[in-house]
N, C-alpha and C positions, 0 to 999 in steps of 0.2 A: 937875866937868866935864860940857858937855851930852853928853845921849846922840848927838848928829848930831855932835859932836865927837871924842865916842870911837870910834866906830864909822869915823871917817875915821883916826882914825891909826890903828887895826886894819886898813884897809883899805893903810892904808901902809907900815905892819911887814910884810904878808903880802906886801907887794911887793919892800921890800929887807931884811928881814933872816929869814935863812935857819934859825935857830934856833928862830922862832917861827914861819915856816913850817911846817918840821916837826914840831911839837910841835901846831899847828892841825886839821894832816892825819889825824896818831894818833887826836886828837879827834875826828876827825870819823867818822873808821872803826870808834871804840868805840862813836858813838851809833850808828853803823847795825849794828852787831852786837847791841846793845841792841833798837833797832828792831825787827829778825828775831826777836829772842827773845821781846820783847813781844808778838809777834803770834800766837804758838803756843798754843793755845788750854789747853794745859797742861806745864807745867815739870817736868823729872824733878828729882831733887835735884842732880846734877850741871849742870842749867841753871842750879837755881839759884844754885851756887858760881861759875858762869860769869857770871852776872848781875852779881853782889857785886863779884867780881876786875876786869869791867869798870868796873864803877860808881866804884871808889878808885880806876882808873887814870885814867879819867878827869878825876876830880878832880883828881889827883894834875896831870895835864897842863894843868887850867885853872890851877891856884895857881902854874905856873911860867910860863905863858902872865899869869898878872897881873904876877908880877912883872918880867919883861921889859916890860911895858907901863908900869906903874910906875917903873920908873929909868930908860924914855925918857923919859914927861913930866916929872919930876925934872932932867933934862937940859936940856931944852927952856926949865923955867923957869929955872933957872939963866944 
């Protein structure tokens, strides 16, 4: 799929469907807590477990952010 193709139907799941909304949102409030963390000139060890815990949620939220993207286009071509 082109990237100017995926990035439109990202731009069209974030418009109707509410499960990858949300799941977008989480996303995007772990990078900016990551952000903030990154910016600290130094991490206690407790940041850094907070860093980690961020990091797999993160993921955790794009791998289900793909797969809702995934069994839309699967639909589509069908």
């Amino acid at each position: 799929m082109e990237r100017n193709e995926l990035e439109e139907l990202k731009a069209h799941l974030m418009t109707t469907h509410e499960e990858y909304r949300r799941l977008a949102s989480q996303h995007s409030e772990f990078a900016s807590k990551l952000d903030a963390l990154s910016a600290l000139p130094h991490l206690t060890y407790e940041d850094q477990l907070e860093e980690t815990r961020l990091k797999k949620l993160k993921l955790r939220l794009k791998d289900q952010m793909e797969t809702i993207l995934s069994q839309y286009r699967s639909q589509r071509v069908a």
